[in-house]
C-alpha positions as CSV (number, residue, x, y, z in Angstrom):
1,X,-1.3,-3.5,10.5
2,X,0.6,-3.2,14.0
3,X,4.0,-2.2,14.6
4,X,6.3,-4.1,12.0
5,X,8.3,-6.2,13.7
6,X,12.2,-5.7,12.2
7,X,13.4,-9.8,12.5
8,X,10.2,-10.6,10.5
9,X,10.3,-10.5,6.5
10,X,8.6,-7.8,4.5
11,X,5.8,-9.6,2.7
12,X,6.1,-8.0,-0.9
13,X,4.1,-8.5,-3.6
14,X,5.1,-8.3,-7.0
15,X,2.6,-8.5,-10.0
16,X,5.2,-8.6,-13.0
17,X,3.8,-10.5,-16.7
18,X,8.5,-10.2,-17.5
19,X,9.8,-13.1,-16.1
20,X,14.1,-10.8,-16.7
21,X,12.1,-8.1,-15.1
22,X,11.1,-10.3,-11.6
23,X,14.9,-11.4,-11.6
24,X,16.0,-7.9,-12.0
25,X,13.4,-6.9,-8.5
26,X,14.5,-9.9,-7.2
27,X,18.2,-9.3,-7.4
28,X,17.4,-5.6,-5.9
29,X,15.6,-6.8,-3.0
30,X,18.5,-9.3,-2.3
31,X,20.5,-6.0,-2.2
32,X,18.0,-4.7,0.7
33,X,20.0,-5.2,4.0
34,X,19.1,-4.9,7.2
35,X,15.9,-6.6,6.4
36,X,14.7,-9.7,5.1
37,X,12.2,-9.5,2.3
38,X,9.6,-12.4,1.3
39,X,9.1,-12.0,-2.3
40,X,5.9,-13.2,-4.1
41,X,6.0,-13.0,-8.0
42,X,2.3,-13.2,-9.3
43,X,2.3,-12.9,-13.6
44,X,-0.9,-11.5,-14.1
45,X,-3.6,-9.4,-13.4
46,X,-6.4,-12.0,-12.7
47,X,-3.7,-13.8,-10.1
48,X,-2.5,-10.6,-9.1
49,X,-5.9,-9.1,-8.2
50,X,-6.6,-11.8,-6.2
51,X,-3.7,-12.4,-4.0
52,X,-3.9,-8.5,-3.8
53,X,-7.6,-8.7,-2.3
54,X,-5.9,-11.0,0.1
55,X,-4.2,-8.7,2.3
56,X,-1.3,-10.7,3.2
57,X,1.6,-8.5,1.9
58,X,2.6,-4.9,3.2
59,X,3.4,-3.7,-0.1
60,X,2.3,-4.5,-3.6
61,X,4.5,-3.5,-6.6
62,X,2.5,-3.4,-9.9
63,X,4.1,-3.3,-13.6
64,X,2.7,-0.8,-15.9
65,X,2.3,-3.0,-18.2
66,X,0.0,-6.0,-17.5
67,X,-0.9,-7.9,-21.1
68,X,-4.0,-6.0,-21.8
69,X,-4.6,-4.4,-18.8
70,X,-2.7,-1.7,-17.4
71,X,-1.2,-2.0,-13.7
72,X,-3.7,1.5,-12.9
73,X,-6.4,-0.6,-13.9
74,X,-5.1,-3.4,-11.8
75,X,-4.9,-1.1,-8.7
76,X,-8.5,0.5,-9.3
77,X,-9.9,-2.9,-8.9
78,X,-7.8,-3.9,-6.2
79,X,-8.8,-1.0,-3.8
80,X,-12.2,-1.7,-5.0
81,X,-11.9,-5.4,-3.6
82,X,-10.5,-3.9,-0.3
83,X,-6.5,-4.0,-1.2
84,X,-5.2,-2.4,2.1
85,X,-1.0,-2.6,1.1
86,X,0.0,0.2,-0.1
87,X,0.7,-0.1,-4.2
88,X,4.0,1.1,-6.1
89,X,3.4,1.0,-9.9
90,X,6.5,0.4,-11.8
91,X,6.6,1.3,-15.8
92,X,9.2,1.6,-18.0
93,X,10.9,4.7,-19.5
94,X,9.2,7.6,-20.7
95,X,5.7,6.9,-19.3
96,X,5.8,9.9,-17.6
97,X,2.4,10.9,-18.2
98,X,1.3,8.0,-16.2
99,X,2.8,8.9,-12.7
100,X,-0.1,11.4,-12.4
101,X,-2.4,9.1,-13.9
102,X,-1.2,6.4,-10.8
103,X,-1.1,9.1,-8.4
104,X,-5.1,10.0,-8.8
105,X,-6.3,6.4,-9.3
106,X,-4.5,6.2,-5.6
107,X,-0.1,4.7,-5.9
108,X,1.6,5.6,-3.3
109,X,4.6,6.1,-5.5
110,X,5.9,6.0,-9.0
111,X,9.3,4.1,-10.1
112,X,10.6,3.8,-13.3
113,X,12.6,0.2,-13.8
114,X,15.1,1.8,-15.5
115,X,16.7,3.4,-13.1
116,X,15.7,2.0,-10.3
117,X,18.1,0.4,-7.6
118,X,18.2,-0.8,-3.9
119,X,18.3,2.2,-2.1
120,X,15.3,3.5,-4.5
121,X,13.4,0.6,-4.0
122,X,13.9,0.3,-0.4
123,X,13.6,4.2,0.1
124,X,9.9,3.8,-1.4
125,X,9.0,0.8,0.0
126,X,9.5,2.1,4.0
127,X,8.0,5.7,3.2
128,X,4.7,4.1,1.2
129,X,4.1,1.8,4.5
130,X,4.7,4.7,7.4
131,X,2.3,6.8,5.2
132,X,-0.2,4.1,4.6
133,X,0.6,3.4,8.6
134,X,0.1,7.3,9.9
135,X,-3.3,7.4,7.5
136,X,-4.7,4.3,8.9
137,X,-4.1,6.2,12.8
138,X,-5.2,9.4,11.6
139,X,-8.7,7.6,10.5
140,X,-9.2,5.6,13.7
141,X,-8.5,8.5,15.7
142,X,-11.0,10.6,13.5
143,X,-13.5,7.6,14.1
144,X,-12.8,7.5,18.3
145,X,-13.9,11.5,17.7
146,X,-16.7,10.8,16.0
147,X,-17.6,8.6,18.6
148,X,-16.9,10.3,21.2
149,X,-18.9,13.6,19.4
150,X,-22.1,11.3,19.1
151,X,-21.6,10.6,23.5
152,X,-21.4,14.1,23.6
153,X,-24.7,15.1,21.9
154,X,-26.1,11.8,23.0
155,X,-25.7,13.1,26.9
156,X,-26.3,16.4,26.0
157,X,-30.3,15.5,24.4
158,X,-30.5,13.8,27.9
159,X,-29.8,16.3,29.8
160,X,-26.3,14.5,31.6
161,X,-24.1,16.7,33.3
162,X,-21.0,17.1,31.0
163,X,-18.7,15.7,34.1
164,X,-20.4,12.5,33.4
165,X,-19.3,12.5,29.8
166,X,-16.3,13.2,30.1
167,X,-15.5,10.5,32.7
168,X,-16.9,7.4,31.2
């Protein structure tokens, strides 16, 4: 994903089937300062899934409640389908047996739209992308060791001298 630059726009998804609930996330990102955020409003799952499988946004927020689906089925098939944006599930009051349910099947965070507001929203927006950021390192790093263990053996079946390794 690169460094994020701060004078471009957040690309946000948001897959929402309430047209007052949109407004309402619209109205709190509009709240957001000190960056501008490009909202894309998707009403249900099947065109949510797919711009999802897109990778074009930085972070997807997903309603609970999707018609039939369910926004943790939503975001199951979504990582499936190579969904790389980290994924906030949104529900409404009283769900609370769902956060853990969102947590296993992979959200990076839980809101409730109740009682959410700009510095919540914002607040979980910039910790689910450094996370998904610092994960993303810690993997390529873990591949470059990998890699680098395979040289190691590799030389090592053929007899280089380990200076020779080392200094490739």
């Amino acid at each position: 994903m690169g460094d994020v630059n701060p004078n471009e726009p957040l690309r946000v998804l948001l897959v929402e089937d309430d047209e007052d609930d949109f407004i309402l996330a619209r109205d709190l990102f509009n709240e957001i300062r000190g960056r501008q955020v490009q909202l894309e409003w998707k009403k249900n799952f099947a065109e949510g899934l797919e711009a999802m499988a897109r990778n074009q946004h930085e972070v997807c927020l997903v309603d609970y409640r999707l018609g039939a689906h369910t926004g943790i089925e939503l975001l199951r098939v979504a990582l499936e389908r190579g969904c790389k944006a980290p994924i906030i599930l949104l529900t409404g009051q009283g769900e609370r047996e769902i956060d853990v349910e969102a947590m296993k099947a992979g959200a990076s965070d839980y809101l409730v739209k109740g009682r959410l507001d700009a510095g919540a929203l914002e607040r979980s927006i910039r910790y689910a992308i450094e996370r998904k950021r610092a994960s993303a390192l810690a993997a390529s790093e873990q591949a470059r060791l990998a890699a680098f263990g395979e040289d190691v053996g590799l030389a090592l079946t053929r007899r280089d001298s380990l200076d020779s390794i080392l200094h490739r």
